[in-house]
C-alpha positions, 0 to 999 in steps of 0.5 A: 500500500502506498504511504500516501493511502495509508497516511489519508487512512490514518487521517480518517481513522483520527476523525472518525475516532474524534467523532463520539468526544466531539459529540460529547462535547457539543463541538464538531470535529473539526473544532476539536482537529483545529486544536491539534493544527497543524501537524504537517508542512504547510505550502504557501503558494507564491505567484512571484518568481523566486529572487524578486521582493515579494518573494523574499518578503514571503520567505522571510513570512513563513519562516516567522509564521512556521515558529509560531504553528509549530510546522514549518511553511514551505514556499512554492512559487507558481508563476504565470498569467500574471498570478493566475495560475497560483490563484486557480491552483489554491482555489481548487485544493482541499479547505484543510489549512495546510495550503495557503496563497499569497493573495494580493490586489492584483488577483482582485484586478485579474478578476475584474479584467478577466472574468472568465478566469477560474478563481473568485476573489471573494470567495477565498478564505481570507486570513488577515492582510498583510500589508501595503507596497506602492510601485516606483516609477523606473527607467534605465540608469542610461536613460535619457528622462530624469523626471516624468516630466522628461518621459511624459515629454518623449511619450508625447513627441513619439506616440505609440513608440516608447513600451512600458514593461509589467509582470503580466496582465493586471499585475500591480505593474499593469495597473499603474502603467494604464493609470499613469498614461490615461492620467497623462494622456500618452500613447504608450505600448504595454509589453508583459512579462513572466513576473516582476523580476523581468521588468529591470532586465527589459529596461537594461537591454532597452526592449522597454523604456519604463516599468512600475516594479513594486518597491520591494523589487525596485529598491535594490535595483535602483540602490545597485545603480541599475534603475532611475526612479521618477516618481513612486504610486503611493499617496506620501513619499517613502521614507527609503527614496524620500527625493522620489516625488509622487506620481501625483506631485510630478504630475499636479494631480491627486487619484494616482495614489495606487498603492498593491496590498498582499494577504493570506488566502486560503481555499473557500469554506476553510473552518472557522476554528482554522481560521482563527489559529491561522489568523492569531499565528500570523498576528504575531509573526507579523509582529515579529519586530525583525520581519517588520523591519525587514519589510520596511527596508525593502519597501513594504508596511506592515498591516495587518487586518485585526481580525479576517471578517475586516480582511474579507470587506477590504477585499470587498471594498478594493474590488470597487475601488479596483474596479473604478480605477480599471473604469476611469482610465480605460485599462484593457487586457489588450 
């Protein structure tokens, strides 16, 4: 018999045992499994490629989180359709607690893009955010624009000729590209990457001439001398390039504010009981004073939901503001 069948008959057999205490005393059994969670790995589904910010930001996660369950938290990064295929992979697994997804705002825009793709925001378990990172404005060291103005400028003289690079369709990176042309009025050409990390390749080797990388994969590329930043997408400056302007300062205008949120997800209809021994070991791994310092050097703060109930309305809510700003500034998977 394989050892995957007779670990899955051991599992029944401890539920089933569990049955006749759960009935005596008044809980069902998955309340009494819940106080025993976790007792195997759990997989945290990451739809980054290794080596870029969010990735290293979820590594550094599970392994704070794995102390605090007990078990330890294996990252696996699935990548591709711009976090799609994370999404729907997640989506389809047992509600168990021992498979996790990075959900972020780019699966919300996903959705809204493209509604025939096989996840529903909404119907996630969602655990607690985690927290917010604006995306930073790039253009090659060896470019010739060193302020939007500049690039603003080019875009204008040459329409339809200068490309602007993203992780995919809908990605953070996406979003903020449409938003800064319609909010500019510039003709300008998405090109879609793979993931994140290859937004800096393509501006070094000139087949892009601007990208909006989140910060925690901007920063060590603009700190290495790789990148130029012009401008950053969130509402303040950031204290780690705080002579970066805000898009809405560069351009006089203010709604440009487009900060990405990230959270814990799991499958639908995990148990409550699951949900609040995740919930309250992800607190305090959050509050973890070196993981939140880490977090900040590499451009990300740190808010967690208080409880998931307040996770699932912000869900709720960025979807109509997320919606909004597709609407407003005309943003198409073309």
């Amino acid at each position: 018999m394989p050892a995957s069948t007779r670990r899955a008959r051991r599992r029944m057999l401890r539920t089933l045992l569990m049955l006749p205490v759960a009935a005596a005393s008044g809980l069902p059994a998955f309340a009494l499994a819940a106080q025993d969670y976790p007792t195997r790995p759990i997989r945290l589904v990451v739809p980054y490629a290794p080596g870029g910010g969010p990735d290293i930001q979820a590594r550094k996660l599970a392994e704070v989180l794995g102390r605090e369950l007990g078990q330890p938290v294996v990252v696996e990064n699935k990548v591709g359709a711009g976090g799609i295929l994370a999404a729907e992979s997640v989506a389809q697994q047992p509600a168990d607690g021992y498979t996790l997804l990075l959900g972020a705002s780019t699966h919300v825009a996903q959705k809204l893009l493209q509604p025939g793709v096989k996840f529903d925001p909404a119907a996630f378990t969602h655990v607690t955010r985690i927290g917010i990172a604006p995306a930073v404005l790039v253009v090659s060291s060896h470019s010739p624009y060193r302020k939007v103005a500049d690039l603003v400028a080019a875009a204008r003289r040459f329409p339809g000729t200068l490309n602007y690079a993203s992780g995919g369709i809908g990605s953070a990176a996406h979003i903020s590209g449409a938003a800064f042309a319609s909010a500019s009025g510039i003709d300008v050409v998405h090109i879609p990457y793979k993931g994140s990390v290859e937004i800096v390749p393509s501006l070094i080797k000139g087949d892009t001439q601007f990208g909006f990388p989140v910060a925690t994969t901007a920063l060590p590329q603009i700190a290495n001398g790789k990148v130029r930043a012009l401008a950053v997408t969130s509402a303040q400056r950031l204290a780690t390039l705080p002579q970066v302007p805000t898009l809405n300062e560069a351009l006089g205008r203010t709604g440009l504010a487009l900060d990405a949120w990230s959270g814990i997800w799991a499958p639908p209809n995990l148990p409550r009981p699951l949900v609040a021994r995740l919930h309250a070991a992800l607190l305090k791994a959050l509050a973890d004073p070196g993981l939140r310092r880490f977090y900040a050097e590499t451009g990300s703060l740190v808010e967690p939901s208080p409880t998931p109930e307040d996770f699932s309305r912000l869900v709720t809510e960025e979807t109509a503001r997320m919606r909004q700003v597709i609407d407003k500034n005309h943003i198409t998977i073309e």
